[in-house]
N, CA, C and O atoms as CSV, one atom per row, in Angstrom:
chain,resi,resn,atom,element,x,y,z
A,1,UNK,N,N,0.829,-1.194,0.000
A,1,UNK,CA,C,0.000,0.000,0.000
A,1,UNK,C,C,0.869,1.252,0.000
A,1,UNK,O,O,0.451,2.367,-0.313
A,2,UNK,N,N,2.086,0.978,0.369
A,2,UNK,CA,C,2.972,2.540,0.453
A,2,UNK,C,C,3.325,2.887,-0.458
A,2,UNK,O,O,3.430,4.071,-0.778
A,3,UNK,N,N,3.667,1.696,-1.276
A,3,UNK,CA,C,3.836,2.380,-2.770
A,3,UNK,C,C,3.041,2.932,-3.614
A,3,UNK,O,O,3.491,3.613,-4.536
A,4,UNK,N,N,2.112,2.789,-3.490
A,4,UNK,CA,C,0.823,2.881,-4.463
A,4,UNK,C,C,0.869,4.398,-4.590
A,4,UNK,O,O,1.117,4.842,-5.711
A,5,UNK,N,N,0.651,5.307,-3.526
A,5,UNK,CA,C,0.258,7.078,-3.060
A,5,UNK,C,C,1.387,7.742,-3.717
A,5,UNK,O,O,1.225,8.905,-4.087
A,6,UNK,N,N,3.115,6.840,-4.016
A,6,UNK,CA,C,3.959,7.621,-4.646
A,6,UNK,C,C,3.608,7.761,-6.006
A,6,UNK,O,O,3.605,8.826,-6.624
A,7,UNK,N,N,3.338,6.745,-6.412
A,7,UNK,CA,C,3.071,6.879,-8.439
A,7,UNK,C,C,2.700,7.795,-8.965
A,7,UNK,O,O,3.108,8.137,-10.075
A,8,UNK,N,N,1.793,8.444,-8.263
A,8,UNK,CA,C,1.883,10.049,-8.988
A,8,UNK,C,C,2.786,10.766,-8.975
A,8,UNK,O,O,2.768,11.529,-9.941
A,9,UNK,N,N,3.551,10.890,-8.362
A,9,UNK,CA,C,4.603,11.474,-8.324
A,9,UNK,C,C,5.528,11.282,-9.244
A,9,UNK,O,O,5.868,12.094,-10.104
A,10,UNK,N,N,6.051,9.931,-9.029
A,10,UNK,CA,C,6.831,9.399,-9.558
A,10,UNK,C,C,6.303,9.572,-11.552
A,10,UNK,O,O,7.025,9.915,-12.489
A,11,UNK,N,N,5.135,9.258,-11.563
A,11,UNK,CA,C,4.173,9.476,-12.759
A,11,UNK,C,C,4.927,11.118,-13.806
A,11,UNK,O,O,5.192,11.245,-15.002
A,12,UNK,N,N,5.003,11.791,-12.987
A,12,UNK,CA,C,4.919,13.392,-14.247
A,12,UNK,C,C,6.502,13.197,-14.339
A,12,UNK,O,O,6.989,14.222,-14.818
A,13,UNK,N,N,7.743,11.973,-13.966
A,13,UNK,CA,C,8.590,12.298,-14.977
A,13,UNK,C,C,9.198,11.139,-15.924
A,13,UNK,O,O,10.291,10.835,-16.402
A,14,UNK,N,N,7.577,10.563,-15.919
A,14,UNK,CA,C,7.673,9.258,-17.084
A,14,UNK,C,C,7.162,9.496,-18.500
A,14,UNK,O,O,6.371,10.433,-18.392
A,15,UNK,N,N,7.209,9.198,-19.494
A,15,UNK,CA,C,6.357,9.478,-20.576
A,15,UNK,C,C,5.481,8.416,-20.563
A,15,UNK,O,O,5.522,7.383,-19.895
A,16,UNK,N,N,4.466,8.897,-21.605
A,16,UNK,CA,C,3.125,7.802,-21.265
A,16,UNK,C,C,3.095,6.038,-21.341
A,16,UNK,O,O,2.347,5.201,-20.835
A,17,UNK,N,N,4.651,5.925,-22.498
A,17,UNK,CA,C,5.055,4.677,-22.791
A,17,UNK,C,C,5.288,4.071,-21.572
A,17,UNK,O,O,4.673,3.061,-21.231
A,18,UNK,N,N,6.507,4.851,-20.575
A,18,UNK,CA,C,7.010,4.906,-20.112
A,18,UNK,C,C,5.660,3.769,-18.693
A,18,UNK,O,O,5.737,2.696,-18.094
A,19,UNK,N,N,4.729,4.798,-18.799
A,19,UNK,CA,C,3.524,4.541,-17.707
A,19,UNK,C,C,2.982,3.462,-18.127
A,19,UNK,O,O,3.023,2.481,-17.385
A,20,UNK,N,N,2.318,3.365,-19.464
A,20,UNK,CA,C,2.004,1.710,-19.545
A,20,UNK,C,C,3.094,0.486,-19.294
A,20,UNK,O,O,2.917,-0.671,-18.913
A,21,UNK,N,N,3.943,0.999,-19.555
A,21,UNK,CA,C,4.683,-0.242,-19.715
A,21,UNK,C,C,5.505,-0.552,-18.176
A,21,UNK,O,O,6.205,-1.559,-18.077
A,22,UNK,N,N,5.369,0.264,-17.186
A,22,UNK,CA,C,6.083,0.503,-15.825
A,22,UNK,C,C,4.707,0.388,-14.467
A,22,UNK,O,O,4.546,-0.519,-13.651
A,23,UNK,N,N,4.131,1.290,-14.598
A,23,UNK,CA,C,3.393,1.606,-13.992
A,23,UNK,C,C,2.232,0.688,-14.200
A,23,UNK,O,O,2.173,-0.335,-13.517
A,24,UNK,N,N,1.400,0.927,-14.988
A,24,UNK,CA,C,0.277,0.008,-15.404
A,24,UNK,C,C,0.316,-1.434,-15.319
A,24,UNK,O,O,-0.761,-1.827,-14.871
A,25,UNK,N,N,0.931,-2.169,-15.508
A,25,UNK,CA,C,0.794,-3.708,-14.961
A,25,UNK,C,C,0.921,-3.791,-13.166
A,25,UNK,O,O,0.352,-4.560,-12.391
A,26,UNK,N,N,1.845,-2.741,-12.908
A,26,UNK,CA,C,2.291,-2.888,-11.062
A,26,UNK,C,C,0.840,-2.340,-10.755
A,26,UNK,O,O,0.277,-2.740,-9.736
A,27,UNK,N,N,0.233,-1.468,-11.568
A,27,UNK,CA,C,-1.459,-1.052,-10.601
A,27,UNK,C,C,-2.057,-2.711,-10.821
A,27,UNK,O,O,-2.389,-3.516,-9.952
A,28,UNK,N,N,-2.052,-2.792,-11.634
A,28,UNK,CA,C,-3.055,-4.257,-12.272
A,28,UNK,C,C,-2.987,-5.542,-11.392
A,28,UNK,O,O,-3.903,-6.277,-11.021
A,29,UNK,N,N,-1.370,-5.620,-11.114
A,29,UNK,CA,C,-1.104,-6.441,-9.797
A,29,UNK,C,C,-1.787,-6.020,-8.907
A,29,UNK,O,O,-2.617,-6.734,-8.343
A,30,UNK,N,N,-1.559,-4.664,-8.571
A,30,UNK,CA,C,-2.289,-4.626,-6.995
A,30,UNK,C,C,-3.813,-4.586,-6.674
A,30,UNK,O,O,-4.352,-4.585,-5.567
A,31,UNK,N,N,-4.444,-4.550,-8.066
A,31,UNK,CA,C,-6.215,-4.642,-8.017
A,31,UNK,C,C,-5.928,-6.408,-7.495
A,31,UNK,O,O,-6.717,-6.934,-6.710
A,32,UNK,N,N,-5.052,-6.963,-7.898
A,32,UNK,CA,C,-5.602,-8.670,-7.780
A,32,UNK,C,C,-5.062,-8.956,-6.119
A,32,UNK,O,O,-4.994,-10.129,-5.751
A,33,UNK,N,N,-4.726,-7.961,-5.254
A,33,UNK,CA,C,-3.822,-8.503,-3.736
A,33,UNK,C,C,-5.301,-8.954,-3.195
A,33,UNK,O,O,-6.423,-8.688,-3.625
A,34,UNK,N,N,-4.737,-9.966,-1.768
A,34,UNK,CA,C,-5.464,-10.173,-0.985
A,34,UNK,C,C,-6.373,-9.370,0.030
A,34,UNK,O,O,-7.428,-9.659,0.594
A,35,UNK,N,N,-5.462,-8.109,0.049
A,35,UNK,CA,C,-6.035,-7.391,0.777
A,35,UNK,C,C,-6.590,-6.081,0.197
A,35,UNK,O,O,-5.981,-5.267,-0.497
A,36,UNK,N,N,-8.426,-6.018,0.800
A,36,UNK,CA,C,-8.990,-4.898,0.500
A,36,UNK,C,C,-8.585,-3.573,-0.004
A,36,UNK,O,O,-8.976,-2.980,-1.009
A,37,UNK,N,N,-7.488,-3.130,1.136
A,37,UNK,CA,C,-7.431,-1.688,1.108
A,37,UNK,C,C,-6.124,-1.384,-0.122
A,37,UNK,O,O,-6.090,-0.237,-0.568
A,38,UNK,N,N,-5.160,-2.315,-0.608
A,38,UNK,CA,C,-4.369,-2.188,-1.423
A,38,UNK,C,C,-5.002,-2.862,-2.569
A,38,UNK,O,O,-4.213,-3.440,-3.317
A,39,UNK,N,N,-6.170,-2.912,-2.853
A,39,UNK,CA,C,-7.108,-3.139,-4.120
A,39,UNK,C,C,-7.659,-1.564,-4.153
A,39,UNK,O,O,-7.346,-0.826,-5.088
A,40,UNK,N,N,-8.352,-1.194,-3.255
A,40,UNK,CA,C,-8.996,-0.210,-3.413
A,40,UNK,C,C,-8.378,1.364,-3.822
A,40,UNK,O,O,-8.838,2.376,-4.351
A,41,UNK,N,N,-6.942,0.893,-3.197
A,41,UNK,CA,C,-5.664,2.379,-3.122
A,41,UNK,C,C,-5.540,2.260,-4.989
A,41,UNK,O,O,-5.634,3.234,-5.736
A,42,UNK,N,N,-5.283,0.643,-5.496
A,42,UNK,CA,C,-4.938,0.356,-6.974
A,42,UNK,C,C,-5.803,1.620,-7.321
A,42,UNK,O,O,-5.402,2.761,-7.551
A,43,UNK,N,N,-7.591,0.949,-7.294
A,43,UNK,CA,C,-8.371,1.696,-7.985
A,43,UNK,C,C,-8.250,3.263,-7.860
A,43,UNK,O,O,-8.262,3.907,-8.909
A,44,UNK,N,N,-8.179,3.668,-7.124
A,44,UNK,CA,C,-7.594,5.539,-6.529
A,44,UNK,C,C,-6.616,5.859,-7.855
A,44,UNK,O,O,-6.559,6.814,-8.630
A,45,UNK,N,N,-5.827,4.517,-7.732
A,45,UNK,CA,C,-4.728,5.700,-8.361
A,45,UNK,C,C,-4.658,5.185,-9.676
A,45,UNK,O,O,-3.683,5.631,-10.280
A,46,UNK,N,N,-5.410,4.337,-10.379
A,46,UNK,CA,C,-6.027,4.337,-12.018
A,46,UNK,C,C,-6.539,4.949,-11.991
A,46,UNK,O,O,-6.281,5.476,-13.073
A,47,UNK,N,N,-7.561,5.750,-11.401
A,47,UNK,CA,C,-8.099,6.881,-11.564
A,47,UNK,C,C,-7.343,8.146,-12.152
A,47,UNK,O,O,-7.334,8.745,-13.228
A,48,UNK,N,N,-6.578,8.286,-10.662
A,48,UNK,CA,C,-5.477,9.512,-11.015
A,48,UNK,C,C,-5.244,10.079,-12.399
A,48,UNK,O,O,-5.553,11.038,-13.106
A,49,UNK,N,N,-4.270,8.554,-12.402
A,49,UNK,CA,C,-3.729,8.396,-13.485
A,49,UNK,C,C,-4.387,8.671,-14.981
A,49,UNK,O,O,-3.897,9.186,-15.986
A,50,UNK,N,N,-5.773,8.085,-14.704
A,50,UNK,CA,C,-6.705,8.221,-16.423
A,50,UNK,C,C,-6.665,9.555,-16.425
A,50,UNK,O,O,-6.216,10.110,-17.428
A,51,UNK,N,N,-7.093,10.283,-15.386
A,51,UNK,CA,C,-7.310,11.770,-15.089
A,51,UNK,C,C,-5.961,12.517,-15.514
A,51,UNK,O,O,-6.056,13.256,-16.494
A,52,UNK,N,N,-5.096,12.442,-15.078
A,52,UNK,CA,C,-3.862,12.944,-15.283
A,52,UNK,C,C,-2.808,12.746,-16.467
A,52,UNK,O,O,-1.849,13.502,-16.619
A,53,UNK,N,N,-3.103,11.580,-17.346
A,53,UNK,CA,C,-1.910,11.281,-18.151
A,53,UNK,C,C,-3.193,10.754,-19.256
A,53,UNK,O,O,-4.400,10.529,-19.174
A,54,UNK,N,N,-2.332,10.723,-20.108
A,54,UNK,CA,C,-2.496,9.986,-21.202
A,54,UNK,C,C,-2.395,8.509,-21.613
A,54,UNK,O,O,-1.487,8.299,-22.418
A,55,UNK,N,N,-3.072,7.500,-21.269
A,55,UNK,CA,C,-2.846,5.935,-21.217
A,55,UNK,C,C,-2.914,5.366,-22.620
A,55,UNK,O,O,-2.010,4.645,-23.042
A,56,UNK,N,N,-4.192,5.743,-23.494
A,56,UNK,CA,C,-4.378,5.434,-24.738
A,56,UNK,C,C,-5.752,4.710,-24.379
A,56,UNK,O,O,-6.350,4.386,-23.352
A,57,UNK,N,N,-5.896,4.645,-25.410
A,57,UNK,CA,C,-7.551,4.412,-25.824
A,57,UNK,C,C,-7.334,2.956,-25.438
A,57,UNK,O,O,-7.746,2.481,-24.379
A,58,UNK,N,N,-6.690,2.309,-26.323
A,58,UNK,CA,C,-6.423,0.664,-26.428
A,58,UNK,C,C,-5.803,-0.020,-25.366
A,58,UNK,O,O,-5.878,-1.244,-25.264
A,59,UNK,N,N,-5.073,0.837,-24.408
A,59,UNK,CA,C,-4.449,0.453,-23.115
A,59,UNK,C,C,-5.624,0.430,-22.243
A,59,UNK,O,O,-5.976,-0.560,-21.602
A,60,UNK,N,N,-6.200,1.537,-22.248
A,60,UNK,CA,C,-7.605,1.084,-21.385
A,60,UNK,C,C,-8.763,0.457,-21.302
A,60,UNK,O,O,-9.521,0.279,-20.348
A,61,UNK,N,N,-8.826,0.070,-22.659
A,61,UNK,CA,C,-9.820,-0.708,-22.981
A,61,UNK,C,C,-9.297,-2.070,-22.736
A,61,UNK,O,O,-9.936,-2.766,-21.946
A,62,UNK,N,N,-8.051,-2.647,-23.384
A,62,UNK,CA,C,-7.846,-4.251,-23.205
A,62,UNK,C,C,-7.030,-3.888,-21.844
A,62,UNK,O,O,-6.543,-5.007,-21.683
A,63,UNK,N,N,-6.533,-3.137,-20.759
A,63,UNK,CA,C,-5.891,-3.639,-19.618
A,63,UNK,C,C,-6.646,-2.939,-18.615
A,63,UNK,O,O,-7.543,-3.625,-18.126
A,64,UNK,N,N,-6.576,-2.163,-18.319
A,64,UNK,CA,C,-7.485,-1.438,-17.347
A,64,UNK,C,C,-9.009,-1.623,-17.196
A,64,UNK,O,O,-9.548,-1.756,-16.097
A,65,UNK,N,N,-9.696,-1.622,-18.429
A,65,UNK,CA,C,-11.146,-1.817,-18.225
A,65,UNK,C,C,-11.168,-2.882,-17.378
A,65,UNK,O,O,-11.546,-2.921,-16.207
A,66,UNK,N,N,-10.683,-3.832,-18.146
A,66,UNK,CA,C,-11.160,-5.635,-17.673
A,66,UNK,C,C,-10.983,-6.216,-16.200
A,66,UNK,O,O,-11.590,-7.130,-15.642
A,67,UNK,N,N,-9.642,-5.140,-15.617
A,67,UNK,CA,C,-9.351,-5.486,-14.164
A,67,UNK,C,C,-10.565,-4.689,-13.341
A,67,UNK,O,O,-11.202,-5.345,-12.516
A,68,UNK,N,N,-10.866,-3.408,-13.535
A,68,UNK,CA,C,-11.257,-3.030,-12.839
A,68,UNK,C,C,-13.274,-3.612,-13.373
A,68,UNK,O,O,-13.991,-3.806,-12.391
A,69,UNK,N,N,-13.753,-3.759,-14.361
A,69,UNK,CA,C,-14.737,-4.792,-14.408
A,69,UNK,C,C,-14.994,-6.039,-13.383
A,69,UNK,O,O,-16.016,-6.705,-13.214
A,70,UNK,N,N,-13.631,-6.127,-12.718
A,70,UNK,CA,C,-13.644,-7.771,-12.216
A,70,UNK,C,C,-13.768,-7.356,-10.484
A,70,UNK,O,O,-14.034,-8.166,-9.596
A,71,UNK,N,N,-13.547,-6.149,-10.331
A,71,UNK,CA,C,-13.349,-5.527,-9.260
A,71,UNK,C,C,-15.404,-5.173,-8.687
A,71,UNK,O,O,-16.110,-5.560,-7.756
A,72,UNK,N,N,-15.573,-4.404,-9.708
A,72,UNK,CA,C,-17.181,-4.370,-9.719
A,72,UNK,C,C,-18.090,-5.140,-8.594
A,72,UNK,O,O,-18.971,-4.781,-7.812
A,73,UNK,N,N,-17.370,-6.502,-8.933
A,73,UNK,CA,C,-18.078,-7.788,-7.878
A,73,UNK,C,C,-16.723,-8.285,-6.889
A,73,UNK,O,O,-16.361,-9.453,-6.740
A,74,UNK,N,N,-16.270,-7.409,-6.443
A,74,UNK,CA,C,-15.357,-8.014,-5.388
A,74,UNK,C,C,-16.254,-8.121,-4.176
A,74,UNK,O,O,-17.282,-7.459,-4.322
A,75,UNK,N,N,-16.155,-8.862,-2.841
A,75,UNK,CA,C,-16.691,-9.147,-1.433
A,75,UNK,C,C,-16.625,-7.607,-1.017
A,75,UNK,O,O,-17.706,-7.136,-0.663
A,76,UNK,N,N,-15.391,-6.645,-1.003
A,76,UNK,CA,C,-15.839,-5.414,-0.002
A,76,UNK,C,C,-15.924,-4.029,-0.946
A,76,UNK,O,O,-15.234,-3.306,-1.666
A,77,UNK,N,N,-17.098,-4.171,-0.482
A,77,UNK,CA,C,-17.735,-2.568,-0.920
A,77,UNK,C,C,-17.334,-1.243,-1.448
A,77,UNK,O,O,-17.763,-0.554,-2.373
A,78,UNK,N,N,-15.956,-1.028,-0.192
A,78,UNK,CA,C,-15.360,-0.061,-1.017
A,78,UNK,C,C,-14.545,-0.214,-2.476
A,78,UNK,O,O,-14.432,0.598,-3.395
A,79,UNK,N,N,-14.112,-1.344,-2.351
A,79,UNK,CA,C,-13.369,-1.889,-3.972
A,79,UNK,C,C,-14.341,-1.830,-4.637
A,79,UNK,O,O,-13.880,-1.560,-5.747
A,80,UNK,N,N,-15.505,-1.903,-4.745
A,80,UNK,CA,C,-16.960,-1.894,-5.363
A,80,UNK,C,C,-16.678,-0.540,-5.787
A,80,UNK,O,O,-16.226,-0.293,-6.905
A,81,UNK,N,N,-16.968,0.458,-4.803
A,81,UNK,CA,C,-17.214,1.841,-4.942
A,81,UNK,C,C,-16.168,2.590,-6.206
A,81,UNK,O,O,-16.498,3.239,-7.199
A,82,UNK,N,N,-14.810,2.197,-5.701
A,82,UNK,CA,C,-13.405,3.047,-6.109
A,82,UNK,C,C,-13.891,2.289,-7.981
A,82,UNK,O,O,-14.229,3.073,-8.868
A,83,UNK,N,N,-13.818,0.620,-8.264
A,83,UNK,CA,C,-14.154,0.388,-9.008
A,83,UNK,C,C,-15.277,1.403,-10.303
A,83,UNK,O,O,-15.316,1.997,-11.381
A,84,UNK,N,N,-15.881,1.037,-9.311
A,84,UNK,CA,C,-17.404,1.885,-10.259
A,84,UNK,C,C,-16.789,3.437,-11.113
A,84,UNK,O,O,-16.866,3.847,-12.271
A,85,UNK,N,N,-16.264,3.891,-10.021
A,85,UNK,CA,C,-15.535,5.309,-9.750
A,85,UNK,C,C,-14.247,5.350,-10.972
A,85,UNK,O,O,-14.018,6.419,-11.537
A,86,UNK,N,N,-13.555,4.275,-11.269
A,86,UNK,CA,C,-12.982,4.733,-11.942
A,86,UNK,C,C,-12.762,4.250,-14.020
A,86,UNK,O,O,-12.050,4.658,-14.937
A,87,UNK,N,N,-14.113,2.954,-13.820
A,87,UNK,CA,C,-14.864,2.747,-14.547
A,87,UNK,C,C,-15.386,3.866,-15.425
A,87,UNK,O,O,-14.986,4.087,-16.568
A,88,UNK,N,N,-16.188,4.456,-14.871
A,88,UNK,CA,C,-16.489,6.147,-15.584
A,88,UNK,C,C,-15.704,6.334,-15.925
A,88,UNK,O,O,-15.974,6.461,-17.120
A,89,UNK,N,N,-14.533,6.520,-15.805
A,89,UNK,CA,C,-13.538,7.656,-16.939
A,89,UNK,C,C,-12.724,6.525,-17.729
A,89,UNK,O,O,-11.774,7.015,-18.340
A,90,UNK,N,N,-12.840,5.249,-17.862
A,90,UNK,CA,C,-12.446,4.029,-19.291
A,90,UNK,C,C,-13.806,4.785,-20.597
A,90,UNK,O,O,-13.925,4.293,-21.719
């Protein structure tokens, strides 16, 4: 979970390649952890990120949509919520 809150940061001195190919699979891992709250931090900061950078149309559609789709029906609620939340902007 500690890592997760830096990526923005770390984010504005990557280029966007740079972010799919670095960044974007390590969020994707962390939607799939065991634990709630470092699923839910993932979803926060795909958000950010859609919001803030440039991912590509096709990056979000075949990698990002599908994780966070799967998230939709996770057991706790807030992964539900952040999900839904960042669903809207795919």
């Amino acid at each position: 979970v500690t890592t997760l809150p830096a990526l923005p940061q770390v984010s504005f001195v990557m280029t966007p390649e740079q972010l799919v190919q670095y960044i974007v699979p390590l969020l994707v891992k962390a939607t799939k952890d065991s634990v709630p709250n470092v699923r839910f931090c993932a979803c926060r900061t795909i958000m950010w990120m859609m919001e803030h950078h440039s991912l590509g149309t096709q990056n979000i559609n075949t990698i990002i949509k599908p994780c966070l789709s799967e998230l939709e029906h996770d057991p706790d609620i807030d992964v539900q919520y952040y999900a839904q939340r960042a669903l809207l902007l795919c």
